[in-house]
C-alpha positions in Angstrom: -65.4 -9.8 25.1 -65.7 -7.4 22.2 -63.5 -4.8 24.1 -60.7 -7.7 24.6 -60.6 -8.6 21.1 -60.6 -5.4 19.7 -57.5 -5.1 22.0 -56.0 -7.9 21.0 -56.2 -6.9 17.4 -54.4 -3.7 18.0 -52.0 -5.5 19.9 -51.3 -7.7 17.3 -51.4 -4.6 14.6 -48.5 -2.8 16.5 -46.3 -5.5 17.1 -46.9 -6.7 12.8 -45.9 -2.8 12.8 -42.8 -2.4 14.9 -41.6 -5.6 13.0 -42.0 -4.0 9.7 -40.4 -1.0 10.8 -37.3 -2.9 12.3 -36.7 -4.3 8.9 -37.0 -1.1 6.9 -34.7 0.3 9.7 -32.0 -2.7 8.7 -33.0 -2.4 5.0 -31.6 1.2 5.1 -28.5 0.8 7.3 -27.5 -1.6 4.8 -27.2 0.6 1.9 -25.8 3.5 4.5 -22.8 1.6 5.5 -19.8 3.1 6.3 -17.4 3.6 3.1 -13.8 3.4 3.8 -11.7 5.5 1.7 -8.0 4.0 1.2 -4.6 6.1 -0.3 -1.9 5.3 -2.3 0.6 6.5 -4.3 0.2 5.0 -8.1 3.7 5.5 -10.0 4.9 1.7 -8.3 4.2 -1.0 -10.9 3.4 -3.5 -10.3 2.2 -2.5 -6.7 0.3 0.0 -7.5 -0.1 1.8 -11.0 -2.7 3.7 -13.3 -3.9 1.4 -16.2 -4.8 3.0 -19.8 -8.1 3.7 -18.6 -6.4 5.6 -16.0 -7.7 3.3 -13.1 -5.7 2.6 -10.2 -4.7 -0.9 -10.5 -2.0 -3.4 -9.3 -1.4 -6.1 -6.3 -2.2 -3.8 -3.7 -5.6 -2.7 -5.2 -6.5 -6.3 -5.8 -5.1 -7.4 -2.6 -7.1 -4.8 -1.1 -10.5 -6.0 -3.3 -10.2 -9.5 -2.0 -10.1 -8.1 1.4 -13.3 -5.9 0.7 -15.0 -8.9 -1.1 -14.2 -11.3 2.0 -15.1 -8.8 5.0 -18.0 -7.2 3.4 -17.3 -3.5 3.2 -17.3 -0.9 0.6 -14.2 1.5 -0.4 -12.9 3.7 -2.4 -8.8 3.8 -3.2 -7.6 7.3 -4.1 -4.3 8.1 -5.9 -3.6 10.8 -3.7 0.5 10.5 -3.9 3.7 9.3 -2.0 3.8 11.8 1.2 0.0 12.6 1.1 -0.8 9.1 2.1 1.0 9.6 5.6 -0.8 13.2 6.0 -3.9 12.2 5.1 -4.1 9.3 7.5 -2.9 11.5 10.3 -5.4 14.3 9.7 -8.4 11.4 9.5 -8.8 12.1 5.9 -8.4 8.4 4.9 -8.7 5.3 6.7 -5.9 3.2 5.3 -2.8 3.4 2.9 -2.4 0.8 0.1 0.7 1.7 -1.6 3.9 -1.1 -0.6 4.6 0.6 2.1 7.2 -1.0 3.9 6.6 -1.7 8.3 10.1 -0.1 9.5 9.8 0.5 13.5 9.9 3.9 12.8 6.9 4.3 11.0 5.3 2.0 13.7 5.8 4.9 16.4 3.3 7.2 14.5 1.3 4.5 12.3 -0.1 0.8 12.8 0.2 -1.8 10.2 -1.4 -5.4 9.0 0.5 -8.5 9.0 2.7 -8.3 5.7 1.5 -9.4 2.4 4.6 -9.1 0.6 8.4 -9.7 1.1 11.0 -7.7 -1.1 14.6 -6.1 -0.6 16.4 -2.8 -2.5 18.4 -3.1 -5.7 20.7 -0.7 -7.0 20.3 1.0 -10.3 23.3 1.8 -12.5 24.2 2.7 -16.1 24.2 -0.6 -18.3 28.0 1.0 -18.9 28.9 1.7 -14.9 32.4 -0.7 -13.9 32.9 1.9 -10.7 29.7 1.0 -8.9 29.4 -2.7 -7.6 28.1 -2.5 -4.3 26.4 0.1 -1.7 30.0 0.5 -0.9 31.1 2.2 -4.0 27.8 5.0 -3.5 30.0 7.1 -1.1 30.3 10.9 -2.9 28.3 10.2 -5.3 24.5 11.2 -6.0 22.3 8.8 -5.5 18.8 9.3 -6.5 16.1 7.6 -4.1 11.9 8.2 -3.7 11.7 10.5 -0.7 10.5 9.2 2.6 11.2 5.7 1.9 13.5 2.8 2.8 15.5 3.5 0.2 16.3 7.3 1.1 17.2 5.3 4.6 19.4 3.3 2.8 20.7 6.1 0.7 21.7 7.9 4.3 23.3 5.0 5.7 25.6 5.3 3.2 26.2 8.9 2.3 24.7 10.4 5.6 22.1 12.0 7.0 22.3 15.3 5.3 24.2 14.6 2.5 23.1 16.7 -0.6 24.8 13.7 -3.1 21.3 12.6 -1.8 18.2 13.5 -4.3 15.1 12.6 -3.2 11.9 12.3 -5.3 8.1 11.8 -5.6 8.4 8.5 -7.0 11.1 5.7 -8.2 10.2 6.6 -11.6 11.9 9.5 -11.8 14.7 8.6 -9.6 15.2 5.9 -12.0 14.9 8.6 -15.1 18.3 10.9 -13.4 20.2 8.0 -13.5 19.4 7.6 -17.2 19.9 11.5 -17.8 23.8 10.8 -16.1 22.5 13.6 -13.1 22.6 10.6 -10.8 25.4 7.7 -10.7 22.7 5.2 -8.9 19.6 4.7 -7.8 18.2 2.8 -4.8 14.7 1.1 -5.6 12.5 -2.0 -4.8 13.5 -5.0 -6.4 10.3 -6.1 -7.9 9.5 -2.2 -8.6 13.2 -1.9 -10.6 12.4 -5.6 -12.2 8.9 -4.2 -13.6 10.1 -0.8 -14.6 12.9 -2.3 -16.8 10.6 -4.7 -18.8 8.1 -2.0 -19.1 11.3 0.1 -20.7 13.7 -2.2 -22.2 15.5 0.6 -24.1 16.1 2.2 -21.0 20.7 1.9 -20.3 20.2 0.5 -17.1 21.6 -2.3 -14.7 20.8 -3.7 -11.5 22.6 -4.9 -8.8 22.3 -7.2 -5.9 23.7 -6.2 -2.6 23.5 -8.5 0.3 23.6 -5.7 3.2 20.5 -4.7 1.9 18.3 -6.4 4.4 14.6 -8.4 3.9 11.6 -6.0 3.7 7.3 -6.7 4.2 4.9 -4.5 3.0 1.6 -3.9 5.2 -1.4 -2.2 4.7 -1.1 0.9 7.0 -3.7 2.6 9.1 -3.4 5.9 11.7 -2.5 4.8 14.9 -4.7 3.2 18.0 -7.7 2.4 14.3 -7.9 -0.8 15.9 -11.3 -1.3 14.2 -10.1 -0.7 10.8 -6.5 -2.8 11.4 -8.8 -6.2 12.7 -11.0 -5.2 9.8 -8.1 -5.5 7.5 -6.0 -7.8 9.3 -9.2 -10.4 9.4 -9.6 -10.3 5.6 -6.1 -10.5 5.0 -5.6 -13.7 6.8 -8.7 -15.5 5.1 -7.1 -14.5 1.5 -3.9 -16.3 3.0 -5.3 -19.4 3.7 -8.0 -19.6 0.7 -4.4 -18.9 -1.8 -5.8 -15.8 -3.3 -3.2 -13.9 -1.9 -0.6 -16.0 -3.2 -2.3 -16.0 -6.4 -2.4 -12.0 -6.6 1.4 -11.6 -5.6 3.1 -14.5 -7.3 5.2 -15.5 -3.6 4.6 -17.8 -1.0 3.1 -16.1 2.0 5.1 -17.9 4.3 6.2 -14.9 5.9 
């Protein structure tokens, strides 16, 4: 009897044991979780932009905190600039860009992309003095200014052509925005609400905008490298509950009935 109880007292001992160990074992992989590191591009206000305590701040980093907060994951969004954001995620260096990146089928052959959060279009950008520049139309020989790599550089080449060299393509909108101003540029082709916030942030600055209709609707998307399926239902999961709870709608200021 004495042999079977002692028995059953270790028995009992290492099972109290293995229990305690799972937990520690679950304790730890807790604080070890995976960190996902985001990019993005901050020079697109009021997307994305660095605040005056030089934090990276705007709708898409909140859009992309409410995701976080939802889903339950930690991350980290760099500012690691326009172009990088596409290397990066092609080289495995980041897991997701953040940075109004517009879904075009063309960046869907190389990249995959949540549902959209936001809906814009392109203005143009003119001299508060221009009469000769009224529509897309009127941009043919002369230089346009544009951010490179971006819908608006396609729009820009629609226009003027492929390989035009009236065509001057830059690191961000900013300075696209800032040739135009200098009289190097006759226009510039931008985001609507990325023109709309740079001209209240600079209401000195001798510029116009203009509406044109041929410019098509556009939807911005978080993007990830393709065939990250796990990191697209991630984001695509969180994106849909900040939908229906209103949060997005709150952070963007639109309906998201897109």
């Amino acid at each position: 009897m004495k042999k079977k109880s002692l028995m059953l007292i270790f028995t009992i001992l290492a099972a109290v044991s293995i229990i305690l160990s799972a937990c520690g074992t679950d304790n730890g992989s807790s604080s070890d979780a995976k960190k996902f590191i985001g990019g993005t591009e901050a020079s697109f206000a009021p997307f994305i932009y660095l605040d005056e305590k030089g934090t990276v701040s705007g709708i898409d980093p909140d859009i992309v905190k409410a995701i976080a907060e939802e889903m339950g994951f930690e991350y980290e969004l760099q500012n690691v600039g326009w172009e990088p954001v596409f290397a990066k995620l092609t080289n495995g260096e980041i897991d997701f860009g953040a940075a109004g990146i517009t879904i075009t089928e063309k960046r869907k052959e190389t990249y995959d992309f949540t549902e959209p959060y936001y809906e814009a279009t392109l203005f143009l950008i003119v001299p508060k003095d221009n009469t000769d520049i009224k529509s897309v139309a009127d941009l043919k020989d002369k230089k346009v200014a544009v951010q490179i790599n971006t819908t608006s550089h396609e729009a820009a080449k629609k226009v003027l052509g492929e390989t035009n060299s009236n065509i001057m393509a830059y690191e961000n909108q900013p300075l696209a925005y800032q040739e135009v101003i200098n009289g190097t540029a006759a226009a510039a082709i931008g985001d609507n609400a990325v023109i709309i916030e740079y001209l209240r942030n600079n209401p000195d600055a001798p510029l116009k905008t203009i509406e044109d209709p041929s410019f098509e609707k556009e939807y911005y998307g978080l993007m990830v490298k393709k065939g990250n399926t796990e990191m697209l239902n991630l984001l695509n999961e969180g994106l849909k509950k900040i939908k229906e709870n209103g949060k997005l709608a709150e952070i963007t200021g639109q309906e998201t009935d897109f």
